[in-house]
Kinemage of the C-alpha trace (Angstrom):
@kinemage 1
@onewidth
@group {chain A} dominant
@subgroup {mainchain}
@vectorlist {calphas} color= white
{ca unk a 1} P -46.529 -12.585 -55.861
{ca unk a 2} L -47.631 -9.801 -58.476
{ca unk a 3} L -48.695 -12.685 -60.805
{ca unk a 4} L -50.610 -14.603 -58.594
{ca unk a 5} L -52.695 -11.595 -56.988
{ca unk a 6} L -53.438 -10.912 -60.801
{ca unk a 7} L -54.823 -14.558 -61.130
{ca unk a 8} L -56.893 -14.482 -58.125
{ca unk a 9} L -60.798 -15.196 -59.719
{ca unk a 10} L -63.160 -12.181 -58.443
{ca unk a 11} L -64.762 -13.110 -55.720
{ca unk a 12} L -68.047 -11.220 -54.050
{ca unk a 13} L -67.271 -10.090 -50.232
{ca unk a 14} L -63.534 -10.963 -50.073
{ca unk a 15} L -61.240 -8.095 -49.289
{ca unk a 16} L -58.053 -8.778 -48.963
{ca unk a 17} L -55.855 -6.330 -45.931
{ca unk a 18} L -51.918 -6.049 -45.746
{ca unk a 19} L -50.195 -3.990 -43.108
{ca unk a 20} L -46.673 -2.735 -42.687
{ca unk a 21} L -45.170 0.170 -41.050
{ca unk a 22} L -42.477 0.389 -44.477
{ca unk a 23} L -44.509 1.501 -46.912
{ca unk a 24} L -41.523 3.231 -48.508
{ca unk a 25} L -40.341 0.020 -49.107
{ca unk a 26} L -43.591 -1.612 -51.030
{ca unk a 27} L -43.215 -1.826 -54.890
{ca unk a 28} L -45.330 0.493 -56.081
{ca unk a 29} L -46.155 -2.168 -58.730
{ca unk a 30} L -48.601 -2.944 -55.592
{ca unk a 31} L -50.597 -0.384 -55.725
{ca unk a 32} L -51.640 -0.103 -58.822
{ca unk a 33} L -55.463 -0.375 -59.648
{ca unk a 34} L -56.234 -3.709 -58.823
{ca unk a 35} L -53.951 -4.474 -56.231
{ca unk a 36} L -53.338 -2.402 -53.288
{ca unk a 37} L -54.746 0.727 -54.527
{ca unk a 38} L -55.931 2.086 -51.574
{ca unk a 39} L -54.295 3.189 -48.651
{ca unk a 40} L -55.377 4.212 -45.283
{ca unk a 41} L -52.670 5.467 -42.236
{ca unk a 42} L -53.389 4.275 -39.281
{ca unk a 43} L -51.793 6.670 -36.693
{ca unk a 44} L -50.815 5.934 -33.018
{ca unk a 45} L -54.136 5.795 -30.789
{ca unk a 46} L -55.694 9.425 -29.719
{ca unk a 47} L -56.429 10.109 -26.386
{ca unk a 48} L -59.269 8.426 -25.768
{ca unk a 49} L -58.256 5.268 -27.656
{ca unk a 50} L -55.479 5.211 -24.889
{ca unk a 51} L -57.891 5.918 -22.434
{ca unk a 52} L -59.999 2.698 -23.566
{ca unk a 53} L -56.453 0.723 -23.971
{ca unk a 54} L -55.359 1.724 -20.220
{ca unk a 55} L -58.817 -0.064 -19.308
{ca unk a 56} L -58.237 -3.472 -21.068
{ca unk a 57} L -54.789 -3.601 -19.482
{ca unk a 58} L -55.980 -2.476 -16.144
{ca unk a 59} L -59.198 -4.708 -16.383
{ca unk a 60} L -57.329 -7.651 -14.473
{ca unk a 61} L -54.980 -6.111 -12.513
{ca unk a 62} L -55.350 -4.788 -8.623
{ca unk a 63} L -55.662 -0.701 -9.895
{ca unk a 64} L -55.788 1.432 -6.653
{ca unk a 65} L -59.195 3.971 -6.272
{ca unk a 66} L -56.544 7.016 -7.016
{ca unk a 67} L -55.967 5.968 -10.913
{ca unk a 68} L -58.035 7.607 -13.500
{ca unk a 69} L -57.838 6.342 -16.983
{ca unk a 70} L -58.256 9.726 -18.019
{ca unk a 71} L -54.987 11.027 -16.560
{ca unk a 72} L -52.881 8.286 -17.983
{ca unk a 73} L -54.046 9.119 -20.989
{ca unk a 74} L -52.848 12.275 -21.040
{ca unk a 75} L -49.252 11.855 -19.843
{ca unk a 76} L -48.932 9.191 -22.716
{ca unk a 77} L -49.450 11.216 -25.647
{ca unk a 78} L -47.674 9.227 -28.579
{ca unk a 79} L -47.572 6.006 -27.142
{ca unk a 80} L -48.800 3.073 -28.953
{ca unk a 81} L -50.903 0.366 -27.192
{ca unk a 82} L -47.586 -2.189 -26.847
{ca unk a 83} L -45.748 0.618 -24.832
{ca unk a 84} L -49.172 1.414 -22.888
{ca unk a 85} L -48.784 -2.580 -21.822
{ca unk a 86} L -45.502 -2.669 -20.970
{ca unk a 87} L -46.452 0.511 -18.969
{ca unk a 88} L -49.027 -1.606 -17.068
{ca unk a 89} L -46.743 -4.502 -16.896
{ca unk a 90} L -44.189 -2.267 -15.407
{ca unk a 91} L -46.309 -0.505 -12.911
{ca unk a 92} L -47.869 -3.875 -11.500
{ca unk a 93} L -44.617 -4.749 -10.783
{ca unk a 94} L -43.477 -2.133 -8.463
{ca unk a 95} L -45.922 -2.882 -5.451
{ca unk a 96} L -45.074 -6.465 -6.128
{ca unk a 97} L -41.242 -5.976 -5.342
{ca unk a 98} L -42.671 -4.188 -2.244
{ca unk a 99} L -44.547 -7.066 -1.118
{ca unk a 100} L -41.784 -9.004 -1.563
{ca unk a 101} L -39.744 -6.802 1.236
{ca unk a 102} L -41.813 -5.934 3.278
{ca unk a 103} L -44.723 -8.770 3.388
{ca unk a 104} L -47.472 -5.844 2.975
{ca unk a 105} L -49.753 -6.176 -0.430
{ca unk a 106} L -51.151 -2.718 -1.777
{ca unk a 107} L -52.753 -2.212 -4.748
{ca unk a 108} L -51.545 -0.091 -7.755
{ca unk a 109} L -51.483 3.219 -7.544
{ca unk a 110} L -51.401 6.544 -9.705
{ca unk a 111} L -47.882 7.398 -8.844
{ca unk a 112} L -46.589 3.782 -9.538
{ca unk a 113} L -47.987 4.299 -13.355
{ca unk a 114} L -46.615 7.903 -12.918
{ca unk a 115} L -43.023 6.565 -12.049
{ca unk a 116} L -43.139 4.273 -15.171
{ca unk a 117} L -44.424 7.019 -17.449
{ca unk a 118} L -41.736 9.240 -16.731
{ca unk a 119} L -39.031 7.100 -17.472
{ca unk a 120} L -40.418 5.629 -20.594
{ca unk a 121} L -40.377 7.091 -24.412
{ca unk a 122} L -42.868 6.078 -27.018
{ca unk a 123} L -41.440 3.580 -29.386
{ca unk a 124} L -42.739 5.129 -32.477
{ca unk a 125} L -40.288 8.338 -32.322
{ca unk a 126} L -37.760 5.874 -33.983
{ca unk a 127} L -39.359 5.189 -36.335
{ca unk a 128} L -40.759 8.436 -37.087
{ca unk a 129} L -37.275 10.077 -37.636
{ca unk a 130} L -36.870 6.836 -39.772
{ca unk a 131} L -39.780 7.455 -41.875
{ca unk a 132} L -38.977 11.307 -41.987
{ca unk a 133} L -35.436 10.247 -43.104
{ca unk a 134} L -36.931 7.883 -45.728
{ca unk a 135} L -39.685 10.255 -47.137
{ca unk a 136} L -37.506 13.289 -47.441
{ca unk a 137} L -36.726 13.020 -50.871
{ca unk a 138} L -39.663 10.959 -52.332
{ca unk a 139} L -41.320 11.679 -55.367
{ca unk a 140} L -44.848 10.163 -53.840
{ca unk a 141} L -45.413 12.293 -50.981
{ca unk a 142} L -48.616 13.069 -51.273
{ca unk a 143} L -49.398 9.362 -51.012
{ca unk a 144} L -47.850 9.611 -47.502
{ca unk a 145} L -49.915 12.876 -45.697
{ca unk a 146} L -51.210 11.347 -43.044
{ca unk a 147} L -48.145 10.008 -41.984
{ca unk a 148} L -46.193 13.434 -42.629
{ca unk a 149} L -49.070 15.096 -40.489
{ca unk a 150} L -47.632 12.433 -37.639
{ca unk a 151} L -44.107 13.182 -38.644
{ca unk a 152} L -44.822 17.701 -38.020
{ca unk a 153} L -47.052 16.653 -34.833
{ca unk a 154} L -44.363 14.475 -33.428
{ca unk a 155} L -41.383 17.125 -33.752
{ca unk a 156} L -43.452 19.782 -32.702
{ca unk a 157} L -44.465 17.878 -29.191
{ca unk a 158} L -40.646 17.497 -29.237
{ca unk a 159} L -39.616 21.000 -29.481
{ca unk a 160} L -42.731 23.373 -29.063
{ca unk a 161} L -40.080 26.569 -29.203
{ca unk a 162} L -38.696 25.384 -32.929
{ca unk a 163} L -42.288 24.854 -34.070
{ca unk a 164} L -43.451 28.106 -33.137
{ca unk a 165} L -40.552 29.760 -35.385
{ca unk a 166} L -41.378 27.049 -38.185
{ca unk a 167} L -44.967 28.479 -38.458
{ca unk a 168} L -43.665 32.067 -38.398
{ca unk a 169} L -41.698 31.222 -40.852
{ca unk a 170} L -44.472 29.557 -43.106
{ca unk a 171} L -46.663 32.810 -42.227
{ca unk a 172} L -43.571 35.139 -44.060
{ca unk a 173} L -43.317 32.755 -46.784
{ca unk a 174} L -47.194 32.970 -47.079
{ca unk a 175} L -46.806 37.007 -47.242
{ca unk a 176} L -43.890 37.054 -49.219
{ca unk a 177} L -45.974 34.813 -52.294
{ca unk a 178} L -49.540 37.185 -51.684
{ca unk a 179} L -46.865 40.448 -52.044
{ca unk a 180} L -45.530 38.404 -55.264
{ca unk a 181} L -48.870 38.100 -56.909
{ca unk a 182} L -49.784 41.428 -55.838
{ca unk a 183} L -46.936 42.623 -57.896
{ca unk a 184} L -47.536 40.530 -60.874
{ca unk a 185} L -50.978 42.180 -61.189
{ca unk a 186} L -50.044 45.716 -60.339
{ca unk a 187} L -51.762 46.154 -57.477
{ca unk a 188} L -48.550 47.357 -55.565
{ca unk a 189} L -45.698 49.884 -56.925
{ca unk a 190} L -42.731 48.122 -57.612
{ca unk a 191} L -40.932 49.803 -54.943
{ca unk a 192} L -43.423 49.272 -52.344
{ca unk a 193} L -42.729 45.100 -53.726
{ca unk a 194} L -39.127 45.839 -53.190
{ca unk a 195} L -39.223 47.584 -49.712
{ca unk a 196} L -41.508 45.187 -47.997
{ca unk a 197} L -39.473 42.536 -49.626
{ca unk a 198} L -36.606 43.208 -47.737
{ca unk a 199} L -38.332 43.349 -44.871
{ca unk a 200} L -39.841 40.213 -45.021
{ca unk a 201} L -36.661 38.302 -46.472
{ca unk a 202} L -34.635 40.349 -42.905
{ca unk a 203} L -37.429 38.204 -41.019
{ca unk a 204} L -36.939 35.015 -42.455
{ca unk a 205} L -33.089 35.641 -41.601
{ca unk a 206} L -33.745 36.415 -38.021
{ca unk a 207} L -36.062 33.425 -37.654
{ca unk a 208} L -34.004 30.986 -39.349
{ca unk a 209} L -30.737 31.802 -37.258
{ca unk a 210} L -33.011 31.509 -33.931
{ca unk a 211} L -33.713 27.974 -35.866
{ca unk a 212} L -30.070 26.794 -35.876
{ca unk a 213} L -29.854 27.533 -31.922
């Protein structure tokens, strides 16, 4: 494959795409300058792309007066645009198994796409721990921000209490390096570095243990 992109004959107003959602997996042989050299994440739709997905999946189907696109696309933070169809799928179904029982059509409504919601999960939280478990010890990080970005957003919509301690604990660790160079300058008395040291590094305990809870 490698030999026969490097054949390819330059060609004005071809660009050439490839997509994957492994990119720890791609020989970096493929991104060298030439090849695949540049890289763009493309992160699970925002809140108003799901707003504007809702619509196309709703365009067809018999949506009641009560649903706003707006509202669905705020109780679907992290879901990608397959689970917001299979959401849609799912809540056209309900009033249909009504029908069926009762001989009575209704249309869609708000707490038929609430019902589904609340018992679904967004498929990409598998895949994040994968790719958190994959990039942990990778030497090309910084290759991969956007996708770490997803990986701190995702835990911390997971467990709000945890990531408040985890920025306390990056605001000590901030301190604790500004005392350090504060030290190395002179600025501070050494035992004025050594005092607040130990108060910092009895902070970082405590926080850390509430961590592990």
């Amino acid at each position: 494959f490698l030999t026969e992109m490097d054949g390819f004959e330059r060609r004005e107003g071809v660009v050439v795409l490839a997509a994957t959602n492994a990119p720890w997996d791609i020989d970096p042989a493929l991104r060298r300058a030439g090849r695949f050299s540049d890289q763009v994440f493309v992160p699970p739709p925002d809140e108003e792309g799901r707003r504007q997905i809702f619509g196309i999946h709703t365009r067809n189907l018999p949506v009641g007066s009560d649903v706003a696109l707006d509202e669905l696309a705020k109780l679907t933070d992290g879901f990608s645009s397959a689970d917001i169809k299979l959401i849609c799928d799912e809540a056209a179904k309900i009033p249909w198994k009504e029908s069926m029982q009762t001989g009575e059509k209704r249309d869609i409504s708000l707490e038929d796409f609430k019902e589904v919601i609340a018992e679904s999960r967004p498929s990409i939280d598998a895949w994040i721990k994968q790719a958190e478990k994959q990039l942990a010890g990778s030497d090309e990080q910084e290759i991969y921000d956007g996708l770490w970005k997803l990986v701190s957003q995702r835990k911390e919509a997971a467990d709000p209490e945890n990531a408040e301690i985890r920025k306390q604990l990056e605001y000590v660790k901030r301190e604790i390096d500004v005392l350090t160079q504060k030290k190395a300058t002179g600025e501070i008395p050494e035992e004025v570095y050594n005092s607040l040291l130990v108060e910092y590094q009895k902070q970082m305990i405590s926080l850390e243990a509430k961590l592990k809870k």
